[in-house]
C-alpha positions, 0 to 999 in steps of 0.5 A: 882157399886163401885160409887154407893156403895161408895156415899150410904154407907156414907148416911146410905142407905140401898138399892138402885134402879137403871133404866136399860137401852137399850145396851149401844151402842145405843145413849145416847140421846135415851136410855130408861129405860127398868127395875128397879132392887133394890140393897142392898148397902151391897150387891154391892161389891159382885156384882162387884166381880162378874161383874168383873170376868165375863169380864175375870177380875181378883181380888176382890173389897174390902169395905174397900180398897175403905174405905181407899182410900177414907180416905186417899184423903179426908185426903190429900183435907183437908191438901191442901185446905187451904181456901174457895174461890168463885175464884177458885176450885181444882182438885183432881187426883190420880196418881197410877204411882206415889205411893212414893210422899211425900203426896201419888199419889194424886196430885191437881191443882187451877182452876179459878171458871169460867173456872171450870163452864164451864168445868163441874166440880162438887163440894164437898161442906164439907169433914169434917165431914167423917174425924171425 
């Protein structure tokens, strides 16, 4: 849900509608959507809350902790990619080990364009303008 909130409350969307599939342990090849539940985008973290606490988790989600990570990262891509390149593509990670880096736990690597191809990676195509 904390996806799902995160990628809609930078749209502006207000709700949301996700497909429910068959258990999870079936393959994912053959599962079916069995339900459409609508969300509002302003009502997830509170369902997360709650998803968590009913598996025995404990702590809350927060908004604007996830607001602020995300800032801090995009804040940390802009310092370090320092050029566009058809050649290669970064990877961003987070080491929570690792809090007291000079730039925080993030941490990236340059990966050639193809091997990034074929890996799967997926691509941000502009961060700027949540910075402003």
């Amino acid at each position: 849900m904390q996806r799902w909130w995160i990628l809609n409350v930078l749209k502006g969307v207000g709700t949301i509608h996700a497909g429910i599939h068959n258990p999870s342990y079936v393959k994912m090849d053959t599962r079916i959507v069995q339900e459409i539940r609508s969300y509002r985008v302003s009502d997830l973290p509170g369902l997360a809350t709650e998803k968590q606490e009913a598996m025995g988790r404990s702590g809350q989600w927060n908004a604007e902790t996830a607001l602020g990570f995300l800032h801090a990262l995009l804040t940390f891509v802009m310092a370090n990619v320092v050029e566009s390149s058809d050649h290669f593509v970064y990877e961003f990670t987070c080491q929570r080990d690792l809090p007291n880096q000079l730039n925080g736990p993030f941490v990236f690597r340059e990966i050639p364009a193809a091997k990034a191809a074929e890996e799967g990676h997926n691509y941000i195509p502009d961060v700027k303008h949540f910075l402003d």
